[in-house]
Backbone of each chain as nested JSON, in Angstrom:
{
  "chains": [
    {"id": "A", "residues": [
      {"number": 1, "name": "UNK", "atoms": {"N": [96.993, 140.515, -34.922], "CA": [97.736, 139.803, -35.965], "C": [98.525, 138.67, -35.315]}},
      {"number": 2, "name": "UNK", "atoms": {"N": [98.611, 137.784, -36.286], "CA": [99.455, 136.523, -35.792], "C": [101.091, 136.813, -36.479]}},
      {"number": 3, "name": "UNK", "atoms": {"N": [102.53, 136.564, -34.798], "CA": [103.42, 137.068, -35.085], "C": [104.483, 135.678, -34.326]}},
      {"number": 4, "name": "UNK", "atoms": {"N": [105.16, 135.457, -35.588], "CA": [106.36, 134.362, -34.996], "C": [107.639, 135.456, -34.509]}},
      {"number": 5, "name": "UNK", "atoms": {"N": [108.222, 135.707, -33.627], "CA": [109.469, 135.913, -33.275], "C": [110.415, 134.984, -33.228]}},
      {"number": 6, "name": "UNK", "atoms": {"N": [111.581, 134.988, -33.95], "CA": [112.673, 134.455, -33.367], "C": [113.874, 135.593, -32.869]}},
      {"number": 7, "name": "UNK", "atoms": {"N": [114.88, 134.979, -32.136], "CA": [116.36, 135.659, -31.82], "C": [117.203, 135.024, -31.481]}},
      {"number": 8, "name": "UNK", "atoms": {"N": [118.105, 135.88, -31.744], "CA": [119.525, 135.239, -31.403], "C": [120.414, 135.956, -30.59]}},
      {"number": 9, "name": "UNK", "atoms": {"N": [120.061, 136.041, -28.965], "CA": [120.927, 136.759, -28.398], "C": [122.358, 136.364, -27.722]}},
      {"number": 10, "name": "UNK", "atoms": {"N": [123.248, 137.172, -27.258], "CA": [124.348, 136.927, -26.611], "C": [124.033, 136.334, -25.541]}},
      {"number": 11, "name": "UNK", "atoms": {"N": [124.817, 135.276, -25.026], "CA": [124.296, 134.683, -23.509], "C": [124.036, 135.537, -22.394]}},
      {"number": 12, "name": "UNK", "atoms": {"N": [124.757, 136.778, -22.118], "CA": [124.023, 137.719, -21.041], "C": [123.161, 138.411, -20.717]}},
      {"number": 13, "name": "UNK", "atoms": {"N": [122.307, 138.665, -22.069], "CA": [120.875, 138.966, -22.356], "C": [120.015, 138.292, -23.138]}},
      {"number": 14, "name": "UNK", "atoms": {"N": [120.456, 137.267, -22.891], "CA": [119.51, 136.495, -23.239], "C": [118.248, 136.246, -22.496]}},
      {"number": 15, "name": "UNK", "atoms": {"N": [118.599, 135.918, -20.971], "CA": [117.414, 135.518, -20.135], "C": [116.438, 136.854, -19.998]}},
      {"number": 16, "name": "UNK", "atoms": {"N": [116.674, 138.348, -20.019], "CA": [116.33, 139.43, -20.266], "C": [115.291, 139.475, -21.245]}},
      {"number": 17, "name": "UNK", "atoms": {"N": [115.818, 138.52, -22.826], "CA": [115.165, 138.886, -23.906], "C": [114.049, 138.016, -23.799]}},
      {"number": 18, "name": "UNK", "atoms": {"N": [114.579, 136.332, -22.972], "CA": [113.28, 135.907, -22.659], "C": [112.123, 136.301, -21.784]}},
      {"number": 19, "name": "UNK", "atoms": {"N": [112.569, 136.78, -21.069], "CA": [111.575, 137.523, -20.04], "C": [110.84, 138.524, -20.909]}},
      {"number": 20, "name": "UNK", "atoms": {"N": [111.066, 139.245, -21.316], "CA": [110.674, 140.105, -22.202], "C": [109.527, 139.572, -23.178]}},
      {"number": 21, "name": "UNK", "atoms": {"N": [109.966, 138.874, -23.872], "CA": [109.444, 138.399, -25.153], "C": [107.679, 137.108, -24.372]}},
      {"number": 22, "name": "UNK", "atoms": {"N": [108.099, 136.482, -23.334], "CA": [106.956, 136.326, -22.338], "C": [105.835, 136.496, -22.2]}},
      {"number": 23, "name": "UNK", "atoms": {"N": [106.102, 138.016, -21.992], "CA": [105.284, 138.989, -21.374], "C": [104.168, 139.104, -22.662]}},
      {"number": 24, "name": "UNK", "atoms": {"N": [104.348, 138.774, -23.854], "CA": [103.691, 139.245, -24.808], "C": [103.15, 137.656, -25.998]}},
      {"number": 25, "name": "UNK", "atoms": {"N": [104.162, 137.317, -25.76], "CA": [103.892, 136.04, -26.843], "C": [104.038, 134.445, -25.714]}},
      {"number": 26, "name": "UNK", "atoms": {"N": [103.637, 133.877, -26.912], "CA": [104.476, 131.805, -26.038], "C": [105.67, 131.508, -26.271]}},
      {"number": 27, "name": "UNK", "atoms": {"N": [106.062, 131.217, -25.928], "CA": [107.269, 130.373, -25.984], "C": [107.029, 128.889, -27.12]}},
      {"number": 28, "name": "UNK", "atoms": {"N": [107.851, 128.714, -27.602], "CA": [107.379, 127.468, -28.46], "C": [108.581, 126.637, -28.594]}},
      {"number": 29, "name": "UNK", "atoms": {"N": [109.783, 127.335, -28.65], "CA": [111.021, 126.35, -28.606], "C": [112.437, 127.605, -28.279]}},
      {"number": 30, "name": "UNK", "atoms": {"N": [113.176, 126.51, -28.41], "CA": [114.529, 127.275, -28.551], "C": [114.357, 128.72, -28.845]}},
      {"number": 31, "name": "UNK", "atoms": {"N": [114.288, 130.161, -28.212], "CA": [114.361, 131.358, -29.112], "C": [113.295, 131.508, -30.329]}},
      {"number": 32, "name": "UNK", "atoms": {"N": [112.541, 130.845, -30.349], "CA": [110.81, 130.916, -30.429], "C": [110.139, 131.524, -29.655]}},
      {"number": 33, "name": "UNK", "atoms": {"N": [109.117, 132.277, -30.325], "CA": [107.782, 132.68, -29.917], "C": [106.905, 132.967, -30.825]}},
      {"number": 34, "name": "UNK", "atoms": {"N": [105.559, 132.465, -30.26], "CA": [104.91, 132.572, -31.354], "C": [103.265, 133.497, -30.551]}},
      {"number": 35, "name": "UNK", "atoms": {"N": [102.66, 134.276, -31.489], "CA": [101.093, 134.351, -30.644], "C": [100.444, 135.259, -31.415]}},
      {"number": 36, "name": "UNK", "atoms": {"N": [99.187, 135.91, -31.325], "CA": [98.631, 136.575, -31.296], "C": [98.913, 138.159, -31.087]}},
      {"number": 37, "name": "UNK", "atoms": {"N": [98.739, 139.482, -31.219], "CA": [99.216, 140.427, -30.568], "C": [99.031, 141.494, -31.362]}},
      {"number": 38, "name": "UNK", "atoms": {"N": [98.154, 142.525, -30.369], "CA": [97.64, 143.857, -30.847], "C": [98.807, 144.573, -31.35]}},
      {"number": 39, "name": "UNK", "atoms": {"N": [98.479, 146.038, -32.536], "CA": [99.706, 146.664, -32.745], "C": [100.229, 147.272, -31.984]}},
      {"number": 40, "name": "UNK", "atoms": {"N": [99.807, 147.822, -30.252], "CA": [100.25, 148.441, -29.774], "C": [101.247, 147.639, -29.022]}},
      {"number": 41, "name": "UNK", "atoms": {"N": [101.057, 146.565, -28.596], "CA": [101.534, 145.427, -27.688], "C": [102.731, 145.5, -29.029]}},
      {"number": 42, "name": "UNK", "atoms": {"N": [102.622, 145.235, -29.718], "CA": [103.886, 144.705, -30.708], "C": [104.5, 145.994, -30.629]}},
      {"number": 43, "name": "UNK", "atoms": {"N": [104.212, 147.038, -30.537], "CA": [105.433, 148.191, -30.783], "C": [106.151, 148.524, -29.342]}},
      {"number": 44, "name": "UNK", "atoms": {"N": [105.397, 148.172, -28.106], "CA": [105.877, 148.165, -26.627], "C": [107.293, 146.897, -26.878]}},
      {"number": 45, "name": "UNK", "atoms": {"N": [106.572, 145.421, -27.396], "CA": [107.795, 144.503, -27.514], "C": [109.232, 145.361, -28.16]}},
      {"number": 46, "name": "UNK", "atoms": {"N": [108.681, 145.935, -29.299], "CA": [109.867, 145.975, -29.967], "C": [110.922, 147.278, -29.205]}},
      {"number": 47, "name": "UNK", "atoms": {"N": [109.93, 147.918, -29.176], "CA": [110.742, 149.217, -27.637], "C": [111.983, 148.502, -26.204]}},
      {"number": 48, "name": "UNK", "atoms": {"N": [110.8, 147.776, -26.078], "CA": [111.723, 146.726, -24.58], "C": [113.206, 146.007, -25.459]}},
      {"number": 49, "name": "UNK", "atoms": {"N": [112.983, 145.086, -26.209], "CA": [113.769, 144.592, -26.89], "C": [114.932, 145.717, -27.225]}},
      {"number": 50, "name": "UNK", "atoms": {"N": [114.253, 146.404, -28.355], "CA": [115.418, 147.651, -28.817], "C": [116.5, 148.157, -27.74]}},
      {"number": 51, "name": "UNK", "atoms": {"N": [115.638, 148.727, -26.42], "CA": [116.21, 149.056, -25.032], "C": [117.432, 148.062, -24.743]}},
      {"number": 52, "name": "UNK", "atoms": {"N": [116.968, 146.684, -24.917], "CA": [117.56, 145.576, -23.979], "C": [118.868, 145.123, -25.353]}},
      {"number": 53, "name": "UNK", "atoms": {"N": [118.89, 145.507, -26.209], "CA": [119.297, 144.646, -27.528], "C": [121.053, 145.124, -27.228]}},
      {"number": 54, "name": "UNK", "atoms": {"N": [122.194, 144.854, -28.029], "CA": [122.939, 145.167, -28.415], "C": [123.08, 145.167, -29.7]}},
      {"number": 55, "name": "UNK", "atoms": {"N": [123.086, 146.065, -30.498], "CA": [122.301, 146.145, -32.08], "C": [123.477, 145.323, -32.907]}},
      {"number": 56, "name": "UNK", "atoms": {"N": [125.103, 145.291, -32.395], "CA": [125.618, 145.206, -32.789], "C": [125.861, 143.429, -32.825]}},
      {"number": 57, "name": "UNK", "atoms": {"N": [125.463, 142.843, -32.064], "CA": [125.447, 141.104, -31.887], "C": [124.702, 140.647, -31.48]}},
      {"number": 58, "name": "UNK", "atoms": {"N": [123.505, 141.487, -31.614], "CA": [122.028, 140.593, -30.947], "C": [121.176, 141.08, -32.662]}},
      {"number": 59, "name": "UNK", "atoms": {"N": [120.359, 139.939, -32.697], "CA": [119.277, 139.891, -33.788], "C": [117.95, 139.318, -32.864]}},
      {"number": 60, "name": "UNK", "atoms": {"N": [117.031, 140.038, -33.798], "CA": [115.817, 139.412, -33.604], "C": [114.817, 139.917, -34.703]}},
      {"number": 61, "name": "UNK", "atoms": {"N": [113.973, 138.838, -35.818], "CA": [113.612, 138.4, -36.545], "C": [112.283, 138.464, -36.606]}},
      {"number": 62, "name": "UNK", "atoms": {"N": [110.843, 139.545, -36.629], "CA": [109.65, 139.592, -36.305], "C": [108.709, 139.212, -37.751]}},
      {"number": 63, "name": "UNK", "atoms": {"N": [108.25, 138.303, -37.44], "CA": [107.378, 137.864, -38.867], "C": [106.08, 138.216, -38.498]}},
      {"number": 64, "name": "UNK", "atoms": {"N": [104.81, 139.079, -38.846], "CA": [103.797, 139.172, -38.569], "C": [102.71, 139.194, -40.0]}},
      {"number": 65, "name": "UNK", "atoms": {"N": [101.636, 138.362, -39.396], "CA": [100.463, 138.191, -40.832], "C": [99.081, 138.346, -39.85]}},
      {"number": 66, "name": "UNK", "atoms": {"N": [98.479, 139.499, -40.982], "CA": [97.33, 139.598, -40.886], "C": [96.156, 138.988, -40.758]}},
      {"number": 67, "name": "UNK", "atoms": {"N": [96.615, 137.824, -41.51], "CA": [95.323, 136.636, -41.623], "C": [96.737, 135.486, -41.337]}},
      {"number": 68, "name": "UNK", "atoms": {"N": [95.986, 134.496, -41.158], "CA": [96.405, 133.078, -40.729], "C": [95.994, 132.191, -41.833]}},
      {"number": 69, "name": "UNK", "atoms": {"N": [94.892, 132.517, -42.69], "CA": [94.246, 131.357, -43.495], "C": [95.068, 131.406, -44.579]}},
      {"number": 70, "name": "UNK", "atoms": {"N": [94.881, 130.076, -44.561], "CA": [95.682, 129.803, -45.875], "C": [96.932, 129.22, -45.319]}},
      {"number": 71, "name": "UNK", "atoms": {"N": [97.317, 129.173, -44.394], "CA": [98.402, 128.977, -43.038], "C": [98.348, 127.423, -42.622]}},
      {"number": 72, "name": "UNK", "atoms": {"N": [99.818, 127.202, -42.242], "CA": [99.73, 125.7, -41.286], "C": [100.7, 125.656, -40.461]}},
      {"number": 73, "name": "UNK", "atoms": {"N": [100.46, 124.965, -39.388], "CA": [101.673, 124.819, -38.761], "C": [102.338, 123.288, -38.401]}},
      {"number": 74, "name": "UNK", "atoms": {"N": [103.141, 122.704, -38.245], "CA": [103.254, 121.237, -38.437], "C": [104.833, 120.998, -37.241]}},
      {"number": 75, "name": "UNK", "atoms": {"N": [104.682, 120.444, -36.765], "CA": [105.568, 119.97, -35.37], "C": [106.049, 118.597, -35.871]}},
      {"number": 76, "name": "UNK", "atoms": {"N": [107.292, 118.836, -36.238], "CA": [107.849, 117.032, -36.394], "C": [108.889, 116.716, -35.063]}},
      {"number": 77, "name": "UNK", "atoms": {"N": [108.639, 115.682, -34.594], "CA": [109.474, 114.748, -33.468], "C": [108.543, 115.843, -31.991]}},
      {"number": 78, "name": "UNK", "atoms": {"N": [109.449, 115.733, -30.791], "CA": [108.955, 116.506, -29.715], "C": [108.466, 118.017, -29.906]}},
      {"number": 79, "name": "UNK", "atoms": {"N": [106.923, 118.022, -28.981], "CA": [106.483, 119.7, -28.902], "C": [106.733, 120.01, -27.683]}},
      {"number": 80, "name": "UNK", "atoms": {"N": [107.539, 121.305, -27.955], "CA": [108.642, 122.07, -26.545], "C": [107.943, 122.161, -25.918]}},
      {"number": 81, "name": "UNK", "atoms": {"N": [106.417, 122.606, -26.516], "CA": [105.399, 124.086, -25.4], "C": [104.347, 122.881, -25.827]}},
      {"number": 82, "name": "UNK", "atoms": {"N": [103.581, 122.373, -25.06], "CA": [102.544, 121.279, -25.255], "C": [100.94, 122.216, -25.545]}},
      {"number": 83, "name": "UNK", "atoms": {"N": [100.827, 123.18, -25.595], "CA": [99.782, 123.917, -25.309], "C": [99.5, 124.177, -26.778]}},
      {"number": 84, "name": "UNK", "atoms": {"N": [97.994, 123.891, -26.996], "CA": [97.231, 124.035, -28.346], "C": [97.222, 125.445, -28.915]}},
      {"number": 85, "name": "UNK", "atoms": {"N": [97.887, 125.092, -30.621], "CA": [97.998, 126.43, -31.345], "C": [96.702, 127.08, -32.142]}},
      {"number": 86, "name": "UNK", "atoms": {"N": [96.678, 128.512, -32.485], "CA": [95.47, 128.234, -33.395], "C": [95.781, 128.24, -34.594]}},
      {"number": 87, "name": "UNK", "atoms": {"N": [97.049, 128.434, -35.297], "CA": [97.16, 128.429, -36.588], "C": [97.074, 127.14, -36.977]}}
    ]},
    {"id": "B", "residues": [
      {"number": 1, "name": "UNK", "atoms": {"N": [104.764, 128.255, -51.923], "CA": [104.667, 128.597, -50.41], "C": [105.943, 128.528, -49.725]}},
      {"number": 2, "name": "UNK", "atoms": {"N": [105.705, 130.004, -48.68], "CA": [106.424, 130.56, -48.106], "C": [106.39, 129.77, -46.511]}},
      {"number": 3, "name": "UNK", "atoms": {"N": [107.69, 129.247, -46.408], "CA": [107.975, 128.282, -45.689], "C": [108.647, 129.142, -44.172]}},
      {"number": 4, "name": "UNK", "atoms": {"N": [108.641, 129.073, -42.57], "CA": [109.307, 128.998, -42.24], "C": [109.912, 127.791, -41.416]}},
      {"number": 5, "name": "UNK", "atoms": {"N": [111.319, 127.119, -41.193], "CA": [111.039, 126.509, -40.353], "C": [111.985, 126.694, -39.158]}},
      {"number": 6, "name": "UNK", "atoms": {"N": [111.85, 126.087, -37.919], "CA": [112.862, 126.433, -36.868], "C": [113.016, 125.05, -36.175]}},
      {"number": 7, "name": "UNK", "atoms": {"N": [114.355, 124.779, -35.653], "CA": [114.597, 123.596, -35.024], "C": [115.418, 123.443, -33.697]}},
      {"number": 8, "name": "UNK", "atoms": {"N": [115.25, 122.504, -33.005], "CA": [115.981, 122.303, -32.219], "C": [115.964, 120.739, -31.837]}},
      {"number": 9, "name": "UNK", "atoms": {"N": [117.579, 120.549, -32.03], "CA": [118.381, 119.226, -32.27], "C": [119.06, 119.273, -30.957]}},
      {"number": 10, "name": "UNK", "atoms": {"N": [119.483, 118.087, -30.81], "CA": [120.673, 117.693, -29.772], "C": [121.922, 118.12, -30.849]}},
      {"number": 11, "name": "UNK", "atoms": {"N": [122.97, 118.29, -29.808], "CA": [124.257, 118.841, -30.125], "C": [125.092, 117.706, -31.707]}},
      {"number": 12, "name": "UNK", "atoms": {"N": [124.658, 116.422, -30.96], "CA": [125.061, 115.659, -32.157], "C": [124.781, 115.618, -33.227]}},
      {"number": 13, "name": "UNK", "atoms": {"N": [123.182, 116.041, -33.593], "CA": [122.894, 115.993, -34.799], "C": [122.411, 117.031, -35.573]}},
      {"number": 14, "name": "UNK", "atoms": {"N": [122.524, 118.057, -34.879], "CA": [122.689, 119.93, -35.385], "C": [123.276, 119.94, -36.852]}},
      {"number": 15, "name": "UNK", "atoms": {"N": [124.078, 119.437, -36.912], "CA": [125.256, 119.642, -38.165], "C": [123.898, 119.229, -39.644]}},
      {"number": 16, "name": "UNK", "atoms": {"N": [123.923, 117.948, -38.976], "CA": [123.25, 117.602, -40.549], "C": [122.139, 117.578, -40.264]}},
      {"number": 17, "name": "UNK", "atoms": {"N": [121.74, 118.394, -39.43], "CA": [119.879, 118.899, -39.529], "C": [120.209, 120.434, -40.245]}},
      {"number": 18, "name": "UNK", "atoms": {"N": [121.374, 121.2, -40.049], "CA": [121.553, 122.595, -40.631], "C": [121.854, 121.787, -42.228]}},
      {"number": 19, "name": "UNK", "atoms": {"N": [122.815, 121.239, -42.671], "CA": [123.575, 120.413, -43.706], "C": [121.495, 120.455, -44.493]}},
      {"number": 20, "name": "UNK", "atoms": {"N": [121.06, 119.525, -44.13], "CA": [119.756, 119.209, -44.59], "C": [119.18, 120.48, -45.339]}},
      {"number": 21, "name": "UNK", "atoms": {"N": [118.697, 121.001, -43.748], "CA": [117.852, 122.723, -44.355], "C": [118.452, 123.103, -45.382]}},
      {"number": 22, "name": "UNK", "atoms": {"N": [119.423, 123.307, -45.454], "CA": [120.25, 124.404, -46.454], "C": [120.128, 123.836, -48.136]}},
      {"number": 23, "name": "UNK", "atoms": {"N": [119.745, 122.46, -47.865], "CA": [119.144, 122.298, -49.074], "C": [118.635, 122.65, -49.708]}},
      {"number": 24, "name": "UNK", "atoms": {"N": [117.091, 123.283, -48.855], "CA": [115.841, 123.426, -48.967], "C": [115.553, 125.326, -49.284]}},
      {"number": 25, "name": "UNK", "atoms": {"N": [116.075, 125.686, -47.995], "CA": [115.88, 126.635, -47.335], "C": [117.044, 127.627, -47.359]}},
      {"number": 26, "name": "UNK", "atoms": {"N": [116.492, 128.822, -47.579], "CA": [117.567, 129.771, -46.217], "C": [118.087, 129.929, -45.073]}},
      {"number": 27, "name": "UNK", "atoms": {"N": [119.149, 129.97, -44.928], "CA": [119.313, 130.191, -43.23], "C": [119.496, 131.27, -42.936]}},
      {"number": 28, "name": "UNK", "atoms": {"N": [118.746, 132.056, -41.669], "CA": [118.456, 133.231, -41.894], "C": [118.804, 133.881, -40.258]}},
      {"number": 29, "name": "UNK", "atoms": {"N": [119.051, 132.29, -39.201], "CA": [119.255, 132.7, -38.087], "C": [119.675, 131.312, -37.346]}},
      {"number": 30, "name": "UNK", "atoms": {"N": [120.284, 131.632, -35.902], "CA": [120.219, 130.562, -35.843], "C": [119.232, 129.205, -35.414]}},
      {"number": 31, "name": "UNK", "atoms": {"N": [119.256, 128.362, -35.672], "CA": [118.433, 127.247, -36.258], "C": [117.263, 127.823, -36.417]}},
      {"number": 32, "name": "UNK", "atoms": {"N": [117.249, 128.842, -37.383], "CA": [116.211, 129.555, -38.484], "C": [116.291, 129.401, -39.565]}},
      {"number": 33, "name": "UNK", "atoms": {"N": [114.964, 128.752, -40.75], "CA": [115.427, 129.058, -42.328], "C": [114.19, 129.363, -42.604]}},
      {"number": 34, "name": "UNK", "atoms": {"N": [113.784, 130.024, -43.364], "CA": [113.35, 130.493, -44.742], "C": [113.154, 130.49, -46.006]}},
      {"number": 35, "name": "UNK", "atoms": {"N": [112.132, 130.521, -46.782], "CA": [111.815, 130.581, -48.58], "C": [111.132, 130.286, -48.803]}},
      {"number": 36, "name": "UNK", "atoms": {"N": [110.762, 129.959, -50.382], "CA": [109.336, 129.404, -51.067], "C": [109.962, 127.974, -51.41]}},
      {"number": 37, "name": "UNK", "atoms": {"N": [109.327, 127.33, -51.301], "CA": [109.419, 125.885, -51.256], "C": [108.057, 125.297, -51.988]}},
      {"number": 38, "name": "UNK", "atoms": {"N": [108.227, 124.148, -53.12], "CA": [107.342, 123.23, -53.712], "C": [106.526, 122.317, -52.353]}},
      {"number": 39, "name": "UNK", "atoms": {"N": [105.65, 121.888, -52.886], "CA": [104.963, 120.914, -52.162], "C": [106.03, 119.703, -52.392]}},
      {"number": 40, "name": "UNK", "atoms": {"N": [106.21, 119.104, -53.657], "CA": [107.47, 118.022, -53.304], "C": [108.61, 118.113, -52.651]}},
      {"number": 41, "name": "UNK", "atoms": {"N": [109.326, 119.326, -52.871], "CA": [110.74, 119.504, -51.946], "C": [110.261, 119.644, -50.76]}},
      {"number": 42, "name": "UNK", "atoms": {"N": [109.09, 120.273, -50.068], "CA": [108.422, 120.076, -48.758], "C": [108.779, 118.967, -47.769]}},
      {"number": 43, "name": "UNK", "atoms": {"N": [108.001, 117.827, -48.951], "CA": [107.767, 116.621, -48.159], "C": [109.172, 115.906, -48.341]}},
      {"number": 44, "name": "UNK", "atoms": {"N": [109.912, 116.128, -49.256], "CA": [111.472, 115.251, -49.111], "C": [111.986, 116.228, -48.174]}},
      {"number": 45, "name": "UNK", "atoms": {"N": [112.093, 117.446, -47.472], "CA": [112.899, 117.843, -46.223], "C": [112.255, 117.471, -45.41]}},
      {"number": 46, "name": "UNK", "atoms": {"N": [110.917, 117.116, -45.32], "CA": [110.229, 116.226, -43.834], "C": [110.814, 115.17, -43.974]}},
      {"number": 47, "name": "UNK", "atoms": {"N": [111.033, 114.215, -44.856], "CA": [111.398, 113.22, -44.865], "C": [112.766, 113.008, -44.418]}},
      {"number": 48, "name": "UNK", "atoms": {"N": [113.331, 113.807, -44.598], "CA": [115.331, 113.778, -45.006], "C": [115.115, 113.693, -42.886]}},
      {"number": 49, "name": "UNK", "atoms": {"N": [114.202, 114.602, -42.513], "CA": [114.596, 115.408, -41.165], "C": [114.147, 114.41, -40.647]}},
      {"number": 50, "name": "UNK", "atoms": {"N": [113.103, 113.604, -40.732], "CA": [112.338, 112.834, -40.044], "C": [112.981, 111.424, -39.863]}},
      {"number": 51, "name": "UNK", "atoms": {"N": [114.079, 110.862, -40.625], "CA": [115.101, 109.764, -40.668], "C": [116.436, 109.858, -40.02]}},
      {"number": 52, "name": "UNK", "atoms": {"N": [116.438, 111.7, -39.936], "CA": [117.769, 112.35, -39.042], "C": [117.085, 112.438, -37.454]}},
      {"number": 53, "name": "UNK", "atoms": {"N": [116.55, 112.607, -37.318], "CA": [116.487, 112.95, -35.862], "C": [115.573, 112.298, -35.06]}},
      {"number": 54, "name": "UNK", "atoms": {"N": [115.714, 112.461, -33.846], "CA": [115.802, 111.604, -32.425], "C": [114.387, 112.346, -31.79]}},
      {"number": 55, "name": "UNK", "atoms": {"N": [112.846, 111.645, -32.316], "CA": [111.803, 112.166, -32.343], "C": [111.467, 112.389, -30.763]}},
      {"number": 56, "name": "UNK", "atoms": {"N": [111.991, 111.867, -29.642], "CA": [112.183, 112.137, -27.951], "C": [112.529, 113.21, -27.776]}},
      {"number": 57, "name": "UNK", "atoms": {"N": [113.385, 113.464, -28.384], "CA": [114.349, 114.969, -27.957], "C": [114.532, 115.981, -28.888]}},
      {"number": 58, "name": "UNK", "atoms": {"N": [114.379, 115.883, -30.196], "CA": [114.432, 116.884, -31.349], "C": [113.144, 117.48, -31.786]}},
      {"number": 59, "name": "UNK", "atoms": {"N": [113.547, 118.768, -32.135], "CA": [111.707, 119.371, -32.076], "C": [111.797, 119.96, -33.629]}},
      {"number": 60, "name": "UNK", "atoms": {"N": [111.618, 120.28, -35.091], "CA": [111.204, 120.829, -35.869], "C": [109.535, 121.406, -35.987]}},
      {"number": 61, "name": "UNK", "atoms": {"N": [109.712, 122.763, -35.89], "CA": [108.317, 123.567, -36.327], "C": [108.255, 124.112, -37.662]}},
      {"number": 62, "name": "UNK", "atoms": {"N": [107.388, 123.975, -38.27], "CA": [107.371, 123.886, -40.023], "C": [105.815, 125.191, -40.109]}},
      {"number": 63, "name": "UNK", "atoms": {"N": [106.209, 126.688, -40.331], "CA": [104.958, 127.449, -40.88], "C": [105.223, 127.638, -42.369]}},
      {"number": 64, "name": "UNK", "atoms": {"N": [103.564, 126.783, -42.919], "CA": [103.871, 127.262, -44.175], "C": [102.51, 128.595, -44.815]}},
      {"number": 65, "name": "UNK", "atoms": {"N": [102.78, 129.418, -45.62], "CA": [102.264, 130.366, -45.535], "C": [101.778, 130.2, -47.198]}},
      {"number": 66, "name": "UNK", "atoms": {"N": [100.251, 129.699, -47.589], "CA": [100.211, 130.0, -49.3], "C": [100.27, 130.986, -49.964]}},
      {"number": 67, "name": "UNK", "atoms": {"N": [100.359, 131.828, -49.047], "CA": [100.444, 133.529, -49.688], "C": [101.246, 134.503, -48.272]}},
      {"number": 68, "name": "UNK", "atoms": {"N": [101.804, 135.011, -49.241], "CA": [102.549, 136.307, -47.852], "C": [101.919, 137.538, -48.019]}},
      {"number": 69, "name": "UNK", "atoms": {"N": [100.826, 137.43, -48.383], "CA": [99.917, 139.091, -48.914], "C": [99.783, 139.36, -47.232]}},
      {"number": 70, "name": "UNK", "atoms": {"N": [99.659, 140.58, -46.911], "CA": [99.176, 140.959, -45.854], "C": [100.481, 140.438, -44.679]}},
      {"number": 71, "name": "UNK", "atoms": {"N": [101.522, 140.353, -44.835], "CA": [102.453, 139.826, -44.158], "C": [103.506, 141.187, -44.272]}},
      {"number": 72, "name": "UNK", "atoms": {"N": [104.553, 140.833, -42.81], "CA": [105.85, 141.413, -43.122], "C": [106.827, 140.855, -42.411]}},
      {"number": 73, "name": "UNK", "atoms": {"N": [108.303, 140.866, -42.237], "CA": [109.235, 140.884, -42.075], "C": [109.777, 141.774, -41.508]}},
      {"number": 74, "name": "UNK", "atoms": {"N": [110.395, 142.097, -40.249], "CA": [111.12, 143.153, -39.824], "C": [112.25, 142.788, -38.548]}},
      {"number": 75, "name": "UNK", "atoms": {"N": [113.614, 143.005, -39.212], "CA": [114.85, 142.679, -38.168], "C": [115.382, 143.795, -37.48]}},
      {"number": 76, "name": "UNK", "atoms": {"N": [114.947, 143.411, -36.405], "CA": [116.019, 144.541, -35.178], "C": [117.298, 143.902, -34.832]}},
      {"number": 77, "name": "UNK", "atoms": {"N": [118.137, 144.486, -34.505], "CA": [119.504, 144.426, -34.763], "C": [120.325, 144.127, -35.714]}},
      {"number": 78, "name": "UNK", "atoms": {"N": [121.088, 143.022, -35.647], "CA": [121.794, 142.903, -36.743], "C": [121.087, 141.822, -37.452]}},
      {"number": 79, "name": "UNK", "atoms": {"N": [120.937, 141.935, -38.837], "CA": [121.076, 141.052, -39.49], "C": [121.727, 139.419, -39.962]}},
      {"number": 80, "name": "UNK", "atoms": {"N": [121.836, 138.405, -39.354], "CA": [122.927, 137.41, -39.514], "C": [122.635, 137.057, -41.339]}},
      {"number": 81, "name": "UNK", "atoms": {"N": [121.855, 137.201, -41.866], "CA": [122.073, 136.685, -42.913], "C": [121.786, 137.597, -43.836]}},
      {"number": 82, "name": "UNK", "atoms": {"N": [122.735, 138.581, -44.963], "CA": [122.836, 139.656, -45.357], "C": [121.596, 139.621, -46.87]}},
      {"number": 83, "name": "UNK", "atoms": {"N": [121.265, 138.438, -47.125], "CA": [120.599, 138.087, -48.019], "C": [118.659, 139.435, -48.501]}},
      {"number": 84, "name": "UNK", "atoms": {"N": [118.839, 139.773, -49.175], "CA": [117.217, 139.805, -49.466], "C": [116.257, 139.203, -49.271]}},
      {"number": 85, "name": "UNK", "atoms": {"N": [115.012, 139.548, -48.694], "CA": [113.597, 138.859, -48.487], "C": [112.91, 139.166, -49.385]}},
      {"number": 86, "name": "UNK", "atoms": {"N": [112.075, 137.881, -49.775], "CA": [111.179, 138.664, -50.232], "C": [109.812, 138.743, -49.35]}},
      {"number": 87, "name": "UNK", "atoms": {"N": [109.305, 138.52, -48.351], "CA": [108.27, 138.833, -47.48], "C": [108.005, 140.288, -47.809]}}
    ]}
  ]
}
């Protein structure tokens, strides 16, 4: 399935959540990620994350779709991550 | 159609790139928004954004989704924006 993540972490786990989030998806901007990703891979992310999170001032935002069609994606001004999407 | 979009501005012009979205959109995180959006209100927040910002250094990513069938939504930790989805 195709899955946008965003978050919003505290500055001391933050670099943690990026590392994390890496390992599994792209990077696309600011606390972006975007990719592809089996259900098992997505329930390992959300484990690491959960582990790493402070539930109480950290968010993070998992959008996932089954299909893509019907889908667009559109980049106005600079692209963070220069690397070709498939949606 | 179910809109998301995410941005990243220089410090100066954050204000009325959030000011803008909130027109349009939900804000649902930070420089995160959300909703169903017309094809005309679409293209007047490309437009509004595209006269605001500094196309070198400012990045807007725009997913629009014609259907959220087969989709979900799911927030770990806290919530920043207490609002209902409908995803």
């Amino acid at each position: 399935m195709f899955v946008i993540l965003v978050y919003d972490f505290e500055q001391k786990r933050v670099g943690r959540a990026l590392k994390t989030c890496r390992k599994y998806l792209t990077w696309v901007q600011n606390s972006v990620f975007e990719g592809e990703i089996g259900e098992a891979n997505l329930k390992k992310l959300k484990m690491e994350l959960n582990k790493l999170m402070d539930k109480s001032t950290d968010s993070v935002i998992i959008y996932s779709f089954q299909s893509t069609k019907y889908s667009k994606r559109e980049v106005l001004g600079v692209s963070k991550n220069s690397q070709e999407f498939i949606l």
